[in-house]
LUMTOR-168326 format. One record per residue (C-alpha): x, y, z. Coordinates in steps of 0.25 Angstrom, whole numbers, padded with zeros to 4 digits, always signed. Layout:
<pts>
XYZ
...
</pts>
This chain:
<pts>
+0127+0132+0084
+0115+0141+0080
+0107+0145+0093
+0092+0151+0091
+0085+0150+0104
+0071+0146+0099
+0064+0143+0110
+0063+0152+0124
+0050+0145+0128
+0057+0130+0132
+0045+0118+0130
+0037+0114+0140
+0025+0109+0134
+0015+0105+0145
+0002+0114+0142
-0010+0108+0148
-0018+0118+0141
-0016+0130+0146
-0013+0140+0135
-0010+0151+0146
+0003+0145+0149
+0014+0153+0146
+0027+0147+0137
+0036+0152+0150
+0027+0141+0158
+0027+0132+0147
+0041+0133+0140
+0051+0133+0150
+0066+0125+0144
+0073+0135+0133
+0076+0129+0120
+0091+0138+0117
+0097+0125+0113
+0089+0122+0100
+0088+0130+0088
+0079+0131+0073
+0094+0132+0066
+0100+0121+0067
+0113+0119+0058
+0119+0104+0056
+0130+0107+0069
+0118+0112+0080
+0111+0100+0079
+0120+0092+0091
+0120+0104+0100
+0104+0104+0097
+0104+0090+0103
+0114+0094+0114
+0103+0103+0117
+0093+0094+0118
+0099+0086+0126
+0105+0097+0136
+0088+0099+0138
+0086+0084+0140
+0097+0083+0153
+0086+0092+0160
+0076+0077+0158
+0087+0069+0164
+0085+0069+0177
+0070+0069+0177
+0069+0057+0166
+0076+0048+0178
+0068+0055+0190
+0054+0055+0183
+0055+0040+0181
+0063+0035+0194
+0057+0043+0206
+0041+0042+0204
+0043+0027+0203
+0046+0015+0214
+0060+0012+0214
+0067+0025+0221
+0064+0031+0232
+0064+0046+0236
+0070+0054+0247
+0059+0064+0251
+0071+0070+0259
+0080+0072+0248
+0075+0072+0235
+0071+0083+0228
+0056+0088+0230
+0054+0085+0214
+0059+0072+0215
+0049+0069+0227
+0039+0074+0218
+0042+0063+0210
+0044+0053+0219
+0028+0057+0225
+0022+0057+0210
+0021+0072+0215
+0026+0081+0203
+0025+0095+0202
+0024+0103+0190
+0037+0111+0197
+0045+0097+0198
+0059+0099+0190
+0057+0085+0184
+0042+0087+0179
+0047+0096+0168
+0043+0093+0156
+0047+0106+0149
+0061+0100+0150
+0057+0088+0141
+0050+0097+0131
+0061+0106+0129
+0069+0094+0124
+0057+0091+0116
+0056+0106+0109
+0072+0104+0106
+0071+0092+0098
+0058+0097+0091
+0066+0110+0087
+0077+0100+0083
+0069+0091+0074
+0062+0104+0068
+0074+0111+0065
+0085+0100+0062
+0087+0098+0046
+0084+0084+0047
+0086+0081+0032
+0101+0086+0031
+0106+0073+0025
+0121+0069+0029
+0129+0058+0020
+0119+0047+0017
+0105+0046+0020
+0106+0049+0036
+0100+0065+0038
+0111+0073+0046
+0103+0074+0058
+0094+0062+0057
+0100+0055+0072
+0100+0069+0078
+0085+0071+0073
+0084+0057+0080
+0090+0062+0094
+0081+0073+0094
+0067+0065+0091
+0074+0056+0104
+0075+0065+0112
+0061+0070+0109
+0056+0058+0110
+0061+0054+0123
+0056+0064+0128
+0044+0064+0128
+0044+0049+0132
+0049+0057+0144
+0037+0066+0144
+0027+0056+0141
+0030+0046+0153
+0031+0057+0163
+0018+0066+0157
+0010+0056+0150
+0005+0066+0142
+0014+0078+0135
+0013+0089+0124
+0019+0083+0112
+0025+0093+0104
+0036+0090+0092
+0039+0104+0087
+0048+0116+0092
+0041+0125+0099
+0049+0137+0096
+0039+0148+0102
+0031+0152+0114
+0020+0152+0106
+0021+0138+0100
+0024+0134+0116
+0010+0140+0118
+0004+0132+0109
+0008+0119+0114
+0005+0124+0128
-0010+0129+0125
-0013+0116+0118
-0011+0107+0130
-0010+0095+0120
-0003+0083+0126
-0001+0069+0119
+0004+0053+0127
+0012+0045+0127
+0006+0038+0113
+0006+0050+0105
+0020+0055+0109
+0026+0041+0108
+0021+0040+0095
+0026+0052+0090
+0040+0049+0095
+0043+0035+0090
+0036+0039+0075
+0047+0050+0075
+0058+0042+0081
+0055+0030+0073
+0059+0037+0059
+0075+0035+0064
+0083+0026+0052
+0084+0014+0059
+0095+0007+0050
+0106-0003+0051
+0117+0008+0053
+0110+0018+0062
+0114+0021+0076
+0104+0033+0077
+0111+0041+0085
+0120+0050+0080
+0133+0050+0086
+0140+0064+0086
+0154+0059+0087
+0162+0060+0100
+0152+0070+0105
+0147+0069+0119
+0139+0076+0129
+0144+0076+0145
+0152+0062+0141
+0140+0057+0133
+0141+0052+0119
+0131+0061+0110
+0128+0049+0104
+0122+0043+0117
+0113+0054+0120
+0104+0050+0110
+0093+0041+0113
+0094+0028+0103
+0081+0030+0094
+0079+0014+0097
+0079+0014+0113
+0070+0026+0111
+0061+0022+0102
+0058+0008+0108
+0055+0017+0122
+0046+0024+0116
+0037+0011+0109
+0038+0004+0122
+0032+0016+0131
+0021+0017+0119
+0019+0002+0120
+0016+0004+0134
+0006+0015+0134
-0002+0007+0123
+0002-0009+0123
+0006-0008+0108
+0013-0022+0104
+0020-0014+0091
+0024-0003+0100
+0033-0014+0110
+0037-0022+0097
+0043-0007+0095
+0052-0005+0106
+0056-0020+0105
+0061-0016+0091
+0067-0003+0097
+0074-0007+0110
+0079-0020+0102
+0084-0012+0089
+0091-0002+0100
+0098-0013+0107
+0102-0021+0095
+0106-0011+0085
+0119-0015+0077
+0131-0010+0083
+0123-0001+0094
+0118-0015+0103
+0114-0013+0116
+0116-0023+0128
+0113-0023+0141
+0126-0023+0148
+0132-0032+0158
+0134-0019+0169
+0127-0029+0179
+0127-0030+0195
+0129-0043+0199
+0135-0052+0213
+0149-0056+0211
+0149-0068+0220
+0137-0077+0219
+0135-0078+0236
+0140-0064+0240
+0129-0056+0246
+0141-0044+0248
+0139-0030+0240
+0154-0033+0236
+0151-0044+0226
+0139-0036+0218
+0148-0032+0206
+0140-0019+0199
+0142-0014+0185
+0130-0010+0183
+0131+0005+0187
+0138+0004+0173
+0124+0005+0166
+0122+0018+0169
+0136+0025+0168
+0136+0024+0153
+0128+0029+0142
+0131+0017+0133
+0121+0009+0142
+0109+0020+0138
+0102+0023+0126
+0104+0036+0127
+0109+0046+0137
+0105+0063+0142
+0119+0066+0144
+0119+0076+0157
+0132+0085+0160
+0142+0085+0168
+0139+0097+0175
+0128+0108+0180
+0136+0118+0174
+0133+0112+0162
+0118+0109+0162
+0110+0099+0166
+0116+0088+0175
+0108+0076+0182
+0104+0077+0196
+0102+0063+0195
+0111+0058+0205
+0109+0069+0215
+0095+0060+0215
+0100+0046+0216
+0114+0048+0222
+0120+0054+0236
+0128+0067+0233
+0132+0079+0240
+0122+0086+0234
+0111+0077+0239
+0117+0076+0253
+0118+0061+0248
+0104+0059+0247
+0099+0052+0236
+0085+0056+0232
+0081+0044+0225
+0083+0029+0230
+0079+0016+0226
+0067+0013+0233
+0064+0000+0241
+0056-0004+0228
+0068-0004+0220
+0074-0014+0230
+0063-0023+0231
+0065-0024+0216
+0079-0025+0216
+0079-0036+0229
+0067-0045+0221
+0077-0047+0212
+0083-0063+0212
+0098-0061+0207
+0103-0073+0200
+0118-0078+0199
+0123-0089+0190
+0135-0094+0199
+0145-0102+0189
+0157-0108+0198
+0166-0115+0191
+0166-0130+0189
+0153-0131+0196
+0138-0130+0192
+0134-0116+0191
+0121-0110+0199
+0114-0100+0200
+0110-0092+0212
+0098-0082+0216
+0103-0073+0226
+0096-0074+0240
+0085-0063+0243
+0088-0063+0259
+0090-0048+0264
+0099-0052+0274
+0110-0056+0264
+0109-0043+0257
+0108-0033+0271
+0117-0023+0268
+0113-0019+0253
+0099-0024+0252
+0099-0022+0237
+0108-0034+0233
+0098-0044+0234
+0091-0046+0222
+0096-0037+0209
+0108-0029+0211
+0105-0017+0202
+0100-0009+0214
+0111-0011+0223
+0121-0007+0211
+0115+0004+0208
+0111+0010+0222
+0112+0003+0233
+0125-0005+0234
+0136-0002+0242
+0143+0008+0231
+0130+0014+0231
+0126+0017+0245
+0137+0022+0256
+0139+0028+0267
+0141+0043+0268
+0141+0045+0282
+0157+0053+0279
+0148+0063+0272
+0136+0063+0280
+0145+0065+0292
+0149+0079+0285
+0137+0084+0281
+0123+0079+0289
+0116+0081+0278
+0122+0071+0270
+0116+0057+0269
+0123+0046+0276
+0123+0037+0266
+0127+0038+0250
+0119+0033+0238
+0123+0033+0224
+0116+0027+0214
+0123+0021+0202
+0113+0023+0190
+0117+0038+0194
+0132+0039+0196
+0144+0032+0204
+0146+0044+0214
+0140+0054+0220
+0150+0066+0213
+0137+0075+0214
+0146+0082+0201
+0146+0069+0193
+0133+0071+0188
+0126+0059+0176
+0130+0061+0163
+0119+0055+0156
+0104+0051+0160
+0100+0039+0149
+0088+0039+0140
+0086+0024+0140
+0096+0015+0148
+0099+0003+0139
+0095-0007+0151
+0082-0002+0151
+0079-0001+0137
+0083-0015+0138
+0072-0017+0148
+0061-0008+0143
+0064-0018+0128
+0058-0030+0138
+0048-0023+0143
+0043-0020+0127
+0047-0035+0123
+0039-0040+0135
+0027-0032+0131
+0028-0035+0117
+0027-0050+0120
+0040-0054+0122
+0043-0055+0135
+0052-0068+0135
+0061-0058+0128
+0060-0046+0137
+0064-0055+0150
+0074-0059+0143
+0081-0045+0143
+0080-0047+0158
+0085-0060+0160
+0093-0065+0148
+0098-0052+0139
+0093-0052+0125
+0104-0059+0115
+0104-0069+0103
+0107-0079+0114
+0093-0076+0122
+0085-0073+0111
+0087-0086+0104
+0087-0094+0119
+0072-0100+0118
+0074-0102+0133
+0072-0087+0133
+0065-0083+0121
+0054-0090+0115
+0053-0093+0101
+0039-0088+0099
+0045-0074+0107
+0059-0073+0097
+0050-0075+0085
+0042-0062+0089
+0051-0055+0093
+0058-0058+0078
+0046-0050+0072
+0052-0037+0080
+0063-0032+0067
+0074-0021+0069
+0071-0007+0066
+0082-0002+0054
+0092-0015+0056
+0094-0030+0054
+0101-0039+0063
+0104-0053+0063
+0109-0061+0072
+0123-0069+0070
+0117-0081+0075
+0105-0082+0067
+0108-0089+0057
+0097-0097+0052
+0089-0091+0040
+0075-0090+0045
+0079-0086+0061
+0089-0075+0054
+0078-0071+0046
+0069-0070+0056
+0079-0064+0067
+0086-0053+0058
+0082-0039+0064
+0073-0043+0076
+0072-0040+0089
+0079-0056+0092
+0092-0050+0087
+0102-0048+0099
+0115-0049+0090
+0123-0060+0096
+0137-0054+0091
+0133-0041+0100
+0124-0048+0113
+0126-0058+0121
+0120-0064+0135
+0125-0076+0144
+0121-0089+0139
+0113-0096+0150
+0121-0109+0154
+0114-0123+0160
+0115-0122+0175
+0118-0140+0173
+0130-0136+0165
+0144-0136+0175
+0151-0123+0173
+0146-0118+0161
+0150-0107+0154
+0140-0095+0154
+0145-0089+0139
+0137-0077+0134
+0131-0079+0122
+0135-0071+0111
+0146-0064+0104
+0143-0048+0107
+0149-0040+0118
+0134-0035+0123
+0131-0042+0134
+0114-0044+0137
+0112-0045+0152
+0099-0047+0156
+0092-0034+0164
+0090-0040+0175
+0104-0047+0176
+0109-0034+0179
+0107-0035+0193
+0100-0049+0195
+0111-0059+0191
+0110-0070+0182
+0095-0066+0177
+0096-0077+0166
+0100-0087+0177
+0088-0085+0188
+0076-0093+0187
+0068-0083+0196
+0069-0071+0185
+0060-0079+0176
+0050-0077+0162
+0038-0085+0167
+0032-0087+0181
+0028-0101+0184
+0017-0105+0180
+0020-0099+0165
+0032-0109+0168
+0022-0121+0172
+0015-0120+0159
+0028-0123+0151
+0030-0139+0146
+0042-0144+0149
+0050-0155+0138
+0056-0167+0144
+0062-0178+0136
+0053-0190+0141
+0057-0200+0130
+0072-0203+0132
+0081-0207+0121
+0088-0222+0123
+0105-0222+0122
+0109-0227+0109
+0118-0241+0111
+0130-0238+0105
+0134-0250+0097
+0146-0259+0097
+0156-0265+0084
+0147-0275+0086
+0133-0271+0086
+0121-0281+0080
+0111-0280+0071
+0101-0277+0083
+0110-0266+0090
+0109-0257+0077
+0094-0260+0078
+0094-0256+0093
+0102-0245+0089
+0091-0241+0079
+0080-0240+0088
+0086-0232+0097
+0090-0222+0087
+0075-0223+0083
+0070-0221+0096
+0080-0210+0101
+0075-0203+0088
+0062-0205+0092
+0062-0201+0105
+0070-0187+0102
+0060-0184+0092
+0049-0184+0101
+0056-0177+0112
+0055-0167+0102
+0042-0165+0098
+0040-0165+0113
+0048-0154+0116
+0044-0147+0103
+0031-0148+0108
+0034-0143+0122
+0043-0130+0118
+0029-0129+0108
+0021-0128+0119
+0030-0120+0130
+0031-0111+0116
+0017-0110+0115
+0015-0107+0128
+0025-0098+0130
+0019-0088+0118
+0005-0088+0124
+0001-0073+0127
-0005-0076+0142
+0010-0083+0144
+0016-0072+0136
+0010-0062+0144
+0012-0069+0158
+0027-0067+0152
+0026-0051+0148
+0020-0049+0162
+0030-0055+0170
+0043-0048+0162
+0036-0035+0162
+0037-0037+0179
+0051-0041+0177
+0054-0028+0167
+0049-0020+0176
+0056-0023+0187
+0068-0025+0179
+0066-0011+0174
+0067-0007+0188
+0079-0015+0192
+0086-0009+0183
+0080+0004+0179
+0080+0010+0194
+0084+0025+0195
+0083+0027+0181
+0070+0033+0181
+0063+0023+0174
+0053+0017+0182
+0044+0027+0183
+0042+0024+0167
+0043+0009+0168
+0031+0007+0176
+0024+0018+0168
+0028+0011+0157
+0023-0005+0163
+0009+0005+0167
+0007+0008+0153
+0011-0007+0150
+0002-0012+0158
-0011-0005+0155
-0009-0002+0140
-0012-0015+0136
+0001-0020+0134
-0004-0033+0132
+0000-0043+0144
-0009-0035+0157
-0002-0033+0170
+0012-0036+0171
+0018-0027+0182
+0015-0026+0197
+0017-0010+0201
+0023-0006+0211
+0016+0000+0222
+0022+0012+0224
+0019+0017+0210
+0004+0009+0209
+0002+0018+0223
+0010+0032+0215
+0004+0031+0201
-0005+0018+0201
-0007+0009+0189
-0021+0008+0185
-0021+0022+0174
-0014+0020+0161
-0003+0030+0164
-0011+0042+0162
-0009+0054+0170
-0005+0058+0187
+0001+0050+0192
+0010+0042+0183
+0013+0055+0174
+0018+0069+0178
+0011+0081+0176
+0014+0090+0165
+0016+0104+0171
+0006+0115+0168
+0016+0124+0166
</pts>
């Protein structure tokens, strides 16, 4: 491999003006892993390069956005005086994770990559030799400075190599800065040029190659997850209608894509036994969401070892271990519980031979005394606070004083506490989320019958054609959304005009690949709950992942009550009369009975339905009207938000979430207030200022 070191000066670009700075303020990261020569067999150690810079964003990308929000806690004893910093809304220039130069020095790789590789090398066919590595690199550019715009707001935009001191300079003296807008732009125009085609997976695949156990494959961000992210943050910042429709397209073009389809798992936490309130009937699985990349789209591999490089420290943060005297720095705070304990977990209970039921568990403290977080939504007690989770450690406290008395080990971040076992791979986008983040962009586009179903029901041929659950007025909108590069049809659609008008849209969840429970009548005697359809991906609602039987509890509801109370209700008033039967010997004047009854039963169904046309008309009607729709969009946006923490908590998305419902909220989305803010962060960063400037943002450093 050809080495020229082109670069002493790393880049940090963060002039605000002051052309005296010098490039060893300014320019800190060495670039000695790209080069200006690169031949056809460099260009996979250029990207191991650029992803040996990007571990150093790892752990900062999950800390930025977890710690300066509500639902962890600090301890100002034993965490780190940058993390406190954080936890204040405090951050100095000096703090380790309020470096931006380590952000643009990925940046200045891939620019020198771009510039330098021979994109139009053509291999066999039409495909250019390095048109999916070309893709990687604008990925990675592109995600980061999604990064740098959510925690700076504003940032020097630069898409060429800086190669000089003096070109570093210029950039420095300028002090010329651009938003979210601009950049975002920028980004999707150059990533939207990929070949969407039937056959393209996009990323390229580098044989059996793998980095610290992780496939090459899946360290690269899937253009269509990114993508959609980067029109839905636009969409917030400005309301723009297209911009959601967008990252509907995207996010449902990623999870459907032939042969690459996306579910969202069955790894679940759930009670066993329908009136057991002891730990011992929780069955978890759902630590499994995070032990495998397959559930990600797109992983930072990390190594194995400091000798190596770069390693997280994440656990050291969230877990006890020796190295932390058993101490966890960050825990969930009492707001994460209030969350997790206001949930209402639902249990469809099916004995046999008898009339099945189902059962909202109690919210009495007193039956959950011993781990508080099994009432209501299970996620947090799998993934911290369950018995597996927090133990004594008096055996090691006892032979040390300054070890904690108690053990804590979270699950999104390991299953021991091996201080030597350290995370192979941070995620760039958890498929789970992406799965939440696609209902928030459905909701905001208008289409939020669709969006709560991802919560409660799981997207499949069977939920979209259920009108129960998705109206007609909202499945024909949502069949103007087409595919992006590929045409898929569903097996089941098999009328001309519905397979013509469903063929590539964003109502398509292939029944051979998906499927979800079909819900069963509650009047029926043992029935059988079958999942309908053929596929071996299984669509469990979101919030069934820790709330039970979501599609069974009547309290997890669309509409509030008085939306309800303005429905009209069908009822059959006009009742058919029994046909006689007639004997062998029947008269003249039976037949004639006969006859009118026939007439009369004819006459009667017929009206029954122009009545209930009439009424499913109206309810239609009523249902499409904007103030109703928009009573709808506010009330699943609360529900994804909250849902978004349910399931997102540690991830270091939160932070991000409710900037993102700030932006929503006063960027004229279109449907007014939707959420209530906590008051932690009303009081830490407030809610009246569209998103510009301290506090909500970082400070750029002045050098």
């Amino acid at each position: 491999m050809k080495m020229k070191s082109i670069i002493k000066c790393g880049l940090l670009l963060l002039g605000l003006g002051a052309a005296t700075v010098s490039c060893e303020d300014m320019f800190t990261a060495e670039n000695t892993l790209v080069t200006t020569e690169l031949a056809p067999q460099d260009t996979l150690y250029q990207m191991m390069g650029i992803i040996k810079r990007m571990q150093k964003l790892a752990d900062r990308t999950v800390l930025l956005g977890e710690v300066r929000a509500d639902l962890v806690d600090v301890d100002p004893l034993h965490a780190s005086a940058d993390i406190q910093e954080l936890a204040s809304n405090n951050v100095s220039a000096t703090n380790v994770y309020n470096q931006p130069a380590d952000y643009y020095a990925v940046i200045n790789s891939c620019n020198i990559y771009l510039t330098y590789v021979d994109s139009l090398r053509n291999s066999q066919g039409t495909r250019k030799y390095f048109e999916k590595e070309i893709l990687a690199a604008k990925g990675f550019r592109a995600w980061c400075y999604l990064e740098l715009i959510k925690n700076y707001g504003e940032v020097p935009y630069v898409r060429t190599p800086v190669l000089t001191s003096d070109d570093a300079e210029s950039i420095v003296a300028s002090g010329k800065k651009e938003g979210l807008v601009t950049i975002l732009t920028d980004m999707i125009n150059d990533l939207s040029t990929f070949r969407a085609t039937e056959n393209d997976e996009l990323r390229q695949a580098y044989a059996n190659r793998s980095f610290n156990s992780v496939r090459l494959r899946d360290i690269v961000i899937p253009v269509r997850a990114l993508l959609a992210e980067l029109y839905l943050w636009r969409a917030s910042y400005t309301g723009s209608q297209s911009d959601y429709t967008n990252a509907i397209r995207m996010y449902h073009d990623y999870f459907t894509f032939p042969k690459e389809e996306i579910n969202t798992g069955g790894y679940n936490v759930y009670w066993n036994v329908a009136a057991s309130y002891e730990p011992s009937t929780v069955n978890s699985r759902y630590a499994s969401n995070f032990q495998s990349e397959s559930m990600c789209a797109g992983v930072l591999p990390l190594e194995s070892s400091e000798y190596y490089g770069t390693v997280s420290k994440l656990r050291n943060v969230f877990c006890s271990l020796d190295s932390n005297n058993y101490y966890p720095a960050v825990v969930a705070s009492q707001r994460a519980k209030d969350i997790s304990k206001a949930q209402d977990y639902c249990k469809f209970v099916n004995y046999a031979g008898s009339r099945p039921e189902i059962q909202i568990r109690e919210h009495d403290p007193n039956l959950y005394s011993e781990y508080k977080t099994l009432e209501g939504d299970l996620r947090l007690y799998a993934v911290s606070d369950g018995p597996d989770n927090v133990r004594d450690n008096s055996s090691n406290s006892r032979e040390n004083s300054s070890y904690n008395r108690m053990y804590y080990l979270n699950r999104k971040y390991g299953s021991t506490t091996n201080g030597n076992d350290y995370l192979p791979f941070i995620p760039f986008f958890r498929n789970n989320i992406l799965y939440l983040h696609f209902a928030e962009a459905l909701n905001r586009a208008g289409f939020p019958e669709t969006a709560f179903a991802i919560l409660k029901y799981g997207l499949s041929y069977y939920t979209m054609t259920n009108r129960n659950i998705i109206s007609q007025d909202e499945f024909d909108r949502l069949c103007l959304i087409t595919s992006y590069g590929f045409t898929v049809q569903d097996p089941k659609f098999t009328d001309d005009d519905l397979k013509k008008q469903t063929t590539g849209t964003a109502v398509i969840w292939n029944s051979d690949v998906f499927k979800t429970f079909t819900i069963v009548s509650l009047d029926k005697t043992d029935p059988d709950r079958n999942a309908e359809g053929s596929g071996n991906l299984f669509q469990m609602p979101i919030h069934s992942m820790g709330s039970g039987d979501t599609e069974y509890n009547e309290n997890y509801y669309l509409d509030d009550e008085k939306t309800k109370a303005g429905l009209k209700t069908y009822v059959e008033d006009i009742e058919l009369e029994e046909v006689p039967r007639l004997s062998r010997n029947s008269t003249h004047e039976d037949s004639l009975e006969y006859d009118r009854v026939i007439e009369y039963n004819a006459w009667a169904d017929s009206v029954n339905v122009a009545k209930k046309d009439s009424v499913d008309s109206y309810n239609a009607e009523y249902l499409a009207s904007p103030d109703i729709r928009a009573k709808r969009q506010a009330h699943v946006a609360q529900l994804i938000l909250e849902e978004e923490a349910l399931e997102g908590v540690f991830e270091g998305l939160r932070f991000y979430d409710i900037m993102r419902y700030q932006m929503q909220e006063l960027g004229g989305a279109g449907i007014g207030t939707t959420i209530t803010m906590p008051a932690y962060i009303e009081e830490k960063y407030g809610t009246t200022t569209k998103m510009v400037g301290k506090p909500w943002y970082l400070k750029l450093p002045t050098k």
